[in-house]
FIBA-7104 format. One line per 4 residues: their letters; for each residue z, y, x of C-alpha. Coordinates in Angstrom, 1 decimal. Layout:
<recs>
a	Z,Y,X  ...
</recs>
This chain:
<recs>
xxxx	-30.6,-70.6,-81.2  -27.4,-71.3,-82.5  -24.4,-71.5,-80.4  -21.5,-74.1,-81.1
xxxx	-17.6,-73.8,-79.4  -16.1,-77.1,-78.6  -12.0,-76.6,-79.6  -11.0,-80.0,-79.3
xxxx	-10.5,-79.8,-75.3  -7.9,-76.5,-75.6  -6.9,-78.0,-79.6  -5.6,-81.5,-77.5
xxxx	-4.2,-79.2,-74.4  -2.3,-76.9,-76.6  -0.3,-79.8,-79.0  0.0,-81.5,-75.7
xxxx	1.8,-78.7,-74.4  4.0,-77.6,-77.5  5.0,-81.3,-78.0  6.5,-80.7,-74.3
xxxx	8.1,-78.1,-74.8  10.0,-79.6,-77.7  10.7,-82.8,-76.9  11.6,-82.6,-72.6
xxxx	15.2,-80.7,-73.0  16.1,-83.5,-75.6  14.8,-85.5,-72.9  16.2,-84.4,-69.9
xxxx	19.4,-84.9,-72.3  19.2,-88.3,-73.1  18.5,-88.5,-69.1  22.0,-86.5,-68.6
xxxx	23.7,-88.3,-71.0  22.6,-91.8,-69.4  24.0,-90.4,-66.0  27.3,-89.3,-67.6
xxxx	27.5,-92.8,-68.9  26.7,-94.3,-65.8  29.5,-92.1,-63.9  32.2,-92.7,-66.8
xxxx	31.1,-96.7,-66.2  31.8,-96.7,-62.5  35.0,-94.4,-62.5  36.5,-96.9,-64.9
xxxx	35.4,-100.0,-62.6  36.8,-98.5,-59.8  40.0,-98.0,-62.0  39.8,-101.6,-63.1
xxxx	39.3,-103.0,-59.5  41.7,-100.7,-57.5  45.5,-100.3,-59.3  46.7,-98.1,-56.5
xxxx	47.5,-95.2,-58.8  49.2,-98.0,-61.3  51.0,-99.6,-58.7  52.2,-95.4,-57.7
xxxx	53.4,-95.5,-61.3  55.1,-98.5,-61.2  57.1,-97.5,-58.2  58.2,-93.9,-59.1
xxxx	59.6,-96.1,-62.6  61.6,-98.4,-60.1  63.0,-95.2,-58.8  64.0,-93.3,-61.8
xxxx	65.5,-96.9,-63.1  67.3,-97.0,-59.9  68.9,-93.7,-59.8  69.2,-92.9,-63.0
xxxx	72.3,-94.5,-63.7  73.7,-92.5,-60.9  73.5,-89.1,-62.4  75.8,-87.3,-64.6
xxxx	75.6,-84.4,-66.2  78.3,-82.2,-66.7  80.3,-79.6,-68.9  82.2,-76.9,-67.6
xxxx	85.0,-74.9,-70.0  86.2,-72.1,-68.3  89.0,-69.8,-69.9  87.9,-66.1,-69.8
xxxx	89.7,-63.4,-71.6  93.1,-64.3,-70.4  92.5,-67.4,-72.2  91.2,-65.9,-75.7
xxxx	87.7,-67.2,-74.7  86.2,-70.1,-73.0  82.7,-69.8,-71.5  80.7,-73.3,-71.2
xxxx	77.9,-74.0,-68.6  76.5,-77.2,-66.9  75.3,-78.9,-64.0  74.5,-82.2,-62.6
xxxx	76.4,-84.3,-60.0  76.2,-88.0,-59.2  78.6,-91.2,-58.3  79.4,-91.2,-55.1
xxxx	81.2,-94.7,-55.3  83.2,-97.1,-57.3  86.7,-95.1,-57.4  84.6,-92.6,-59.9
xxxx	84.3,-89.7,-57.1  81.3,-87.6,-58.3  80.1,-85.1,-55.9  78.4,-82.0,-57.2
xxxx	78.2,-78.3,-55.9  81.6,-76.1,-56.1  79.9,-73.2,-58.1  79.5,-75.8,-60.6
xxxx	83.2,-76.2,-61.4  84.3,-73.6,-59.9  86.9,-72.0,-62.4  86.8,-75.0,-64.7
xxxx	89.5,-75.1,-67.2  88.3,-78.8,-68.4  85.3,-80.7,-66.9  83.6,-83.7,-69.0
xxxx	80.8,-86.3,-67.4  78.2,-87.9,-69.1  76.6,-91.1,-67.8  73.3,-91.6,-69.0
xxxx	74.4,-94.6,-71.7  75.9,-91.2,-73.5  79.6,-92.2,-72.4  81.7,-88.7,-72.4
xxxx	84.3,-88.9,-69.9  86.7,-85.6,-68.9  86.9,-85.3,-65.0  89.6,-83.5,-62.5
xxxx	88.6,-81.8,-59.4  89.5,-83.4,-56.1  88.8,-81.1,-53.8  85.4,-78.4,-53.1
xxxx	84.4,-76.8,-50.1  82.6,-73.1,-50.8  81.0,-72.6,-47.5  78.8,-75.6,-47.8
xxxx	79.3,-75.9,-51.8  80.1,-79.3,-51.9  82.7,-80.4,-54.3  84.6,-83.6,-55.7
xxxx	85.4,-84.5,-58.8  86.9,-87.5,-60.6  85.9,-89.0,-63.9  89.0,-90.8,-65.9
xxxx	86.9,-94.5,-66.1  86.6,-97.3,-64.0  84.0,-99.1,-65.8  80.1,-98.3,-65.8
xxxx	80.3,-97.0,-62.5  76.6,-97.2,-60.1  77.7,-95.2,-57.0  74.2,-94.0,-55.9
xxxx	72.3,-95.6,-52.4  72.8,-93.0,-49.4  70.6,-92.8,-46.9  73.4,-92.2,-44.1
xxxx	72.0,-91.6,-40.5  68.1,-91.3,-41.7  65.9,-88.5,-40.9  64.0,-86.8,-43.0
xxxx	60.9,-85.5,-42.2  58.2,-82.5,-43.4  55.8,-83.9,-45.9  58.3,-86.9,-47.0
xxxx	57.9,-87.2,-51.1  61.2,-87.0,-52.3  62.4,-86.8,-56.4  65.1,-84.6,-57.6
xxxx	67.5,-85.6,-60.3  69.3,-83.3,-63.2  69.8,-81.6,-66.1  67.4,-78.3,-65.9
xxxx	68.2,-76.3,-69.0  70.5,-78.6,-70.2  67.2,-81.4,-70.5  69.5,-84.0,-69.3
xxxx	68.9,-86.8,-66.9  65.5,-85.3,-65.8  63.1,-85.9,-62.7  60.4,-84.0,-60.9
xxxx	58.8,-85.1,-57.6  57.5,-82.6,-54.5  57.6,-83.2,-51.2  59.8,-82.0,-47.9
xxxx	58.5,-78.4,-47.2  60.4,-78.0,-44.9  63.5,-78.6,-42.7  66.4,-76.1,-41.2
xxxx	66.4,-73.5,-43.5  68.4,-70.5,-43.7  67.6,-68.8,-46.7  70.3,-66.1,-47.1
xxxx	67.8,-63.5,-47.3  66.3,-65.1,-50.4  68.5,-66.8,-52.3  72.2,-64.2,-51.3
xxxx	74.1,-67.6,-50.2  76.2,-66.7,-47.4  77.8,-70.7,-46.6  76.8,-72.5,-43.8
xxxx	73.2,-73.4,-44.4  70.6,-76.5,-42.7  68.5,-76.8,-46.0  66.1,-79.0,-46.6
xxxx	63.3,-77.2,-48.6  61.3,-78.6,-51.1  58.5,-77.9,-53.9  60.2,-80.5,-56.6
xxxx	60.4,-78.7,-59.7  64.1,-77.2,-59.5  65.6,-75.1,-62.4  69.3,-74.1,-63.5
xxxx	71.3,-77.0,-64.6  69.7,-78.8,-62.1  72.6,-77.7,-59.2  74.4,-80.7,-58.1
xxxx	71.7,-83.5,-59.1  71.0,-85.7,-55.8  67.4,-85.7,-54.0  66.5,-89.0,-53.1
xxxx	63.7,-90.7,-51.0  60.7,-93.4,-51.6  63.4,-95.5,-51.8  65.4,-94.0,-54.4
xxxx	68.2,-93.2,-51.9  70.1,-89.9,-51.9  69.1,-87.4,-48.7  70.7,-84.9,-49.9
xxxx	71.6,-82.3,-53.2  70.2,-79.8,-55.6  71.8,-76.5,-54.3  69.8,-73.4,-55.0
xxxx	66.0,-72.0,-56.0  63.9,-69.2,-55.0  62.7,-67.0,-57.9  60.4,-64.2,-58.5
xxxx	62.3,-62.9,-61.0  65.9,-62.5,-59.1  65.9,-64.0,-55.7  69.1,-62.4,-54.9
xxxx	71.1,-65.2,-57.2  70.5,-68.9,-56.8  71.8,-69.9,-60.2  69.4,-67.6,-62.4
xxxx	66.3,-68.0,-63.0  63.4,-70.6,-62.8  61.8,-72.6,-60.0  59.2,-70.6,-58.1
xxxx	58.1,-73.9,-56.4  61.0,-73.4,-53.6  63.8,-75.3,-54.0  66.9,-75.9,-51.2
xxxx	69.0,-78.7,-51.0  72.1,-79.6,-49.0  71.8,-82.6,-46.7  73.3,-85.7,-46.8
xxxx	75.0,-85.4,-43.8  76.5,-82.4,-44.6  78.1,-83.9,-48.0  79.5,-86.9,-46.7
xxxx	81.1,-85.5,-44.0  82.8,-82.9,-46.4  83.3,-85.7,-49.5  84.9,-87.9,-47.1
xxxx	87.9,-85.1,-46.2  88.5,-84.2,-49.4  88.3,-87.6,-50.8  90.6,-88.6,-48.3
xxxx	92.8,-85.5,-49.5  93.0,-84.0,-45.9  92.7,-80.3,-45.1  88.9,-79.4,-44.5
xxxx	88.5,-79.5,-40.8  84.9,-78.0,-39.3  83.4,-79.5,-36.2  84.4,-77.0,-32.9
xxxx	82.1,-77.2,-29.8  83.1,-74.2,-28.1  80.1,-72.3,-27.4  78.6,-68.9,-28.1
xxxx	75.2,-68.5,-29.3  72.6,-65.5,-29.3  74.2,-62.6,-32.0  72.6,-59.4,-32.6
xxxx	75.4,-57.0,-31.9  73.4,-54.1,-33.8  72.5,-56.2,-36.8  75.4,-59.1,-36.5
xxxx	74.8,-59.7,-40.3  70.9,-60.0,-39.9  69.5,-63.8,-39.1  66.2,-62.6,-38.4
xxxx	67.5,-60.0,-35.4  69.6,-62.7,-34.0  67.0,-65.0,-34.1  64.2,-62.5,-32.3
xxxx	67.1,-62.3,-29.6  67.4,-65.9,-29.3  63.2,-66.0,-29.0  63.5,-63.0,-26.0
xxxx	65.9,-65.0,-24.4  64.1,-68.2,-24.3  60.8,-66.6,-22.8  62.7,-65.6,-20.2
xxxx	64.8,-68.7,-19.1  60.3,-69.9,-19.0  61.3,-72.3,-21.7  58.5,-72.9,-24.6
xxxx	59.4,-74.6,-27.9  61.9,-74.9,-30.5  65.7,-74.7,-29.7  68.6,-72.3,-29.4
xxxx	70.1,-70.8,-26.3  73.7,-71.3,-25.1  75.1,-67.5,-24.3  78.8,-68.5,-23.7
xxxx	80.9,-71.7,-23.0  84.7,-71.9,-23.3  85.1,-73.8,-20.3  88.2,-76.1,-21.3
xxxx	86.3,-76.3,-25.2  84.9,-79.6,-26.0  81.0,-78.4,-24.7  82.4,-77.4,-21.5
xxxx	84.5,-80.2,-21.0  81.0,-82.3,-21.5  79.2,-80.3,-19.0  77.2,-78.0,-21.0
xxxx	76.2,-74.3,-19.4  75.4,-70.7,-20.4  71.5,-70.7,-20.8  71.5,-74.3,-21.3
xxxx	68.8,-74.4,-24.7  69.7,-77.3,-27.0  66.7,-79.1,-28.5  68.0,-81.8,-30.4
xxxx	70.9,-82.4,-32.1  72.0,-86.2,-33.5  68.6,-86.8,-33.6  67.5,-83.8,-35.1
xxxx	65.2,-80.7,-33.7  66.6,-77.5,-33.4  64.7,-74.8,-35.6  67.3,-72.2,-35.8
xxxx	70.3,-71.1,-35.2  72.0,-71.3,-38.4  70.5,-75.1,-38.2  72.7,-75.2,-35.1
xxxx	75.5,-73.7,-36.1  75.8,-76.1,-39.6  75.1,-79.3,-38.2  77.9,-78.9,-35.6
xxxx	80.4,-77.3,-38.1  79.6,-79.7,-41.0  80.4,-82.3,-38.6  84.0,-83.9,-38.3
xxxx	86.1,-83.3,-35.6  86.6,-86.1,-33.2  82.8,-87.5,-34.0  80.7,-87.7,-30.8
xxxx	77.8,-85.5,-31.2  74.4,-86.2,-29.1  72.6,-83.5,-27.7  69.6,-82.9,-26.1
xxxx	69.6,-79.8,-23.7  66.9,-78.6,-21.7  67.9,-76.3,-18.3  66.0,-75.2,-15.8
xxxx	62.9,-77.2,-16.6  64.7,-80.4,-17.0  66.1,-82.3,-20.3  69.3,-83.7,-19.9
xxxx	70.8,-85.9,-22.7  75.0,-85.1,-23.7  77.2,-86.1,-25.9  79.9,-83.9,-27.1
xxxx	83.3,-84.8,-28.6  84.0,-82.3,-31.3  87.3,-80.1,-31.6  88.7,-78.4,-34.5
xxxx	87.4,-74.9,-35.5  89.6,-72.0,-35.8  89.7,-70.4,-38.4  86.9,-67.3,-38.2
xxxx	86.7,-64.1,-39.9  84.3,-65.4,-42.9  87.3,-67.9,-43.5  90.2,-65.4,-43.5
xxxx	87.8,-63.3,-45.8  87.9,-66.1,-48.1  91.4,-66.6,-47.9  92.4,-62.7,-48.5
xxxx	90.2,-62.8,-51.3  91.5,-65.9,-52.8  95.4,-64.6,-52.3  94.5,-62.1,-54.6
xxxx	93.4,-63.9,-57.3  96.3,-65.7,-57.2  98.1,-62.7,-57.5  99.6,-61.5,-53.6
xxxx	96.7,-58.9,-52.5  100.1,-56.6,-52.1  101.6,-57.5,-49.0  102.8,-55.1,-45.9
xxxx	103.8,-56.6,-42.5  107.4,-55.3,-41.2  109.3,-56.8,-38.5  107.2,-59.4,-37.7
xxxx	107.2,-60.9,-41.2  105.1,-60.6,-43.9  106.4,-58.9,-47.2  105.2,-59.2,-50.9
xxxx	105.2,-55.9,-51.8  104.5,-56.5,-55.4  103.2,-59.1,-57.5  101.4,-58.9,-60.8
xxxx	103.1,-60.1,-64.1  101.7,-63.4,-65.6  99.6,-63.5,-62.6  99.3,-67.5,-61.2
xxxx	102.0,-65.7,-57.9  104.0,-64.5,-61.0  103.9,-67.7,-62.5  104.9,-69.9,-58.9
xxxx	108.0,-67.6,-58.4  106.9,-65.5,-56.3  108.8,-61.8,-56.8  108.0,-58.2,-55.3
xxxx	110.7,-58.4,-51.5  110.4,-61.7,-50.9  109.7,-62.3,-47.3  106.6,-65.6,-46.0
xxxx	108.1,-67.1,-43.2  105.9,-70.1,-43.1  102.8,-71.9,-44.0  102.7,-75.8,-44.0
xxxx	105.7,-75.5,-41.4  103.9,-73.3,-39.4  105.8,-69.4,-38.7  104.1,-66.3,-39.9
xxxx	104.6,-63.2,-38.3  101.8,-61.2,-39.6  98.5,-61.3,-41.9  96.2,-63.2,-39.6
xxxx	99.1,-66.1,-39.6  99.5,-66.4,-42.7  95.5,-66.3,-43.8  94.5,-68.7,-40.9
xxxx	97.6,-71.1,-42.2  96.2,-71.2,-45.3  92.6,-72.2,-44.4  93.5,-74.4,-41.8
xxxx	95.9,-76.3,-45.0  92.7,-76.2,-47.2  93.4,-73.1,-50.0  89.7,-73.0,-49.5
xxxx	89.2,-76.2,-51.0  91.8,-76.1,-53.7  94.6,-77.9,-52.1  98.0,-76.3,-52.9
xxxx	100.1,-75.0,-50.4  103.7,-75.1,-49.3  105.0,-71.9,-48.1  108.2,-70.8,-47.2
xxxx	109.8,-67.9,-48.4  112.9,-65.9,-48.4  114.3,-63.9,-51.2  115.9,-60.5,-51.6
xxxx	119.0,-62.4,-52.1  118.6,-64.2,-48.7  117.7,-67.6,-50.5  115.5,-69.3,-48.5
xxxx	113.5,-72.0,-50.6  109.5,-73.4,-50.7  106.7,-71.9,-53.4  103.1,-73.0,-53.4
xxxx	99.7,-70.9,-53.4  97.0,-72.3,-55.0  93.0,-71.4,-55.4  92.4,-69.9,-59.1
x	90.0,-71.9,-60.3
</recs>
């Protein structure tokens, strides 16, 4: 009997089965593709319904239109070589109001020969310097015009706060008239150890994009209002100089506060004066020169006066000083001070020395379990050793590192030729009797007279001398730019 096999079953299976295997990945592709389209669809919807992130772009436009007009950039000539040579750099700066003050940092024109400003319709202007201060580098200058002048919006007497988005202006690389955008990192910052600035420093730290050439270019708010300055950067590459470099996503900045406190002295042409509140605060004897070890003492000593939180303890009070005459006591711990917290005790120290005297200063002191509001009326500060370091270091520039003290008088010894001493009058014998009117009898006198009459800022000053011959007539000092 003959057998038959039926393939048709298994024939029908099998093509079923390779046309599967063909055609589902195109398939599932077309399937993948529809849901793709689908997404791209919905996305562009919920674009077209919900401008948020246009109405975000329109706003950050308002504020570079704003501020823009505000910011200069600015050329530096300085004479190197004895003059053969000049060396050119730049920065940024911005109006500060309608007289043509421009406030930028001090290392920016510091030993400018000639300054130009350009606004950002291209007008070149050259600029004379008014007046700097290096220990918060804040400086004036002038621009020669009267015309085309938009002094930037200040945010005077606002707080700032951590997480605020905030825009920085400038001229990074020489890119002129650029922005970036970050927000407030943070607040209080002392960042000597990172950056090798040794000024008084409360920085506000951002992550805005900030790179050289930027230095002097304001940081404004949501509101296109300046809080406060380009001053230095944190790099990977050098941290130990702020003006190398590129941004490492740290950038500090000088606050507002600080800068119009300063601009206003030296736009006023007054001799720098520092808020003076005559207290002591915690100092690491060992390590004087060491933040951190002075602020790990400050930490011991708040655990034991039981207190928990941010602020920095009183260790001394000059009782007839402005802080004792308010009332204030050894182990009080200030919290707050014109509004702002506490964080550290370089914080502290700036925001009462980049103060002007005579200001009332609020305080909020916690003692003994109890917070207690006071307000302070701010003295003068003496001069302090950082200052007279300044001052020795600037007299020799100028040409009279030689002096001797004899008598009770201090002698020029000897005085380089065609140094700017040389060039003032000043001769090897001659005797400084006074500074400003004020009677030197040794090194200290005459180094404190000078800072308290604003050498440090680049104000001439009047001295009084006496000659070989016994010719008593007047010579000025001045900062070497």
């Amino acid at each position: 009997m003959r057998r038959f096999i039926a393939f048709g079953p298994a024939l029908v299976v099998l093509i079923t089965t390779l046309v599967t295997l063909v055609a589902a990945p195109a398939a599932v592709r077309m399937v993948g593709y529809a849901a793709t389209d689908a997404q791209i669809r919905l996305a562009q919807q919920t674009l077209e319904s919900d401008d948020i992130l246009v109405r975000m772009d329109r706003a950050v436009r308002a504020i570079a239109d704003s501020v823009e007009p505000s910011v200069v950039h600015i050329g530096v000539d300085q004479a190197v070589g004895g003059g053969r040579f000049v060396r050119q750099s730049q920065g940024s700066g911005w109006v500060y109001d309608n007289q043509g003050h421009i406030v930028t940092n001090a290392h920016v024109i510091r030993g400018a020969s000639r300054i130009s400003v350009q606004f950002q319709d291209g007008r070149t202007v050259n600029a004379q310097v008014v007046g700097f201060d290096q220990s918060t580098d804040v400086a004036v200058i002038r621009a020669q015009t009267s015309e085309g002048l938009y002094p930037a919006r200040r945010a005077t007497g606002d707080s700032v706060y951590q997480g605020d988005r905030v825009f920085a202006f400038g001229s990074p690389f020489g890119f002129k008239f650029s922005m970036s955008e970050g927000i407030v990192s943070g607040l209080g910052r002392d960042p000597r150890t990172v950056i090798g600035y040794n000024g008084y420093t409360n920085f506000i730290q951002t992550d805005a994009a900030v790179n050289p050439g930027n230095s002097g270019g304001p940081l404004v708010d949501t509101q296109g209002r300046v809080i406060g300055m380009n001053v230095a950067i944190a790099t990977g590459a050098r941290a130990g100089n702020p003006n190398e470099g590129q941004s490492a996503g740290i950038s500090f900045h000088i606050p507002l506060s600080t800068i119009e406190a300063v601009a206003a002295q030296l736009i006023a042409g007054q001799p720098l004066a520092k808020g003076f509140m005559g207290i002591n605060l915690p100092l690491d004897q060992e390590r004087p020169n060491d933040p951190e070890a002075s602020e790990r003492l400050n930490r011991r000593l708040l655990e034991q006066l039981g207190y928990r939180g941010q602020g920095v303890v009183i260790v001394g009070v000059e009782p007839r000083g402005p802080a004792g005459q308010a009332g204030l006591k050894p182990d009080d711990v200030i919290t707050s001070i014109a509004g702002q917290r506490v964080l550290n005790i370089a914080a502290a120290r700036a925001m009462i020395a980049n103060t002007a005297p005579g200001e009332q200063m609020p305080l909020e002191v916690w003692r003994a379990g109890e917070t207690r509001r006071v307000t302070v009326t701010l003295g003068v500060r003496p001069p302090n050793e950082a200052d007279l370091g300044t001052m020795l270091r600037e007299l020799e520039r100028f040409g009279l590192g030689d002096l001797v003290v004899a008598d009770d008088a201090v002698v020029v010894r000897a005085v380089p030729r065609n140094s700017a001493a040389d060039r003032a009058g000043f001769r090897g014998g001659q005797t400084i009797m006074s500074v400003e009117g004020q009677p030197v009898k040794g090194v200290f006198d005459l180094l404190a007279g000078l800072a308290t009459a604003g050498l440090g800022q680049g104000r001439p000053v009047v001295v009084r001398i006496i000659g070989t011959d016994g010719e008593e007539r007047e010579a000025r000092v001045s900062a070497v730019r």
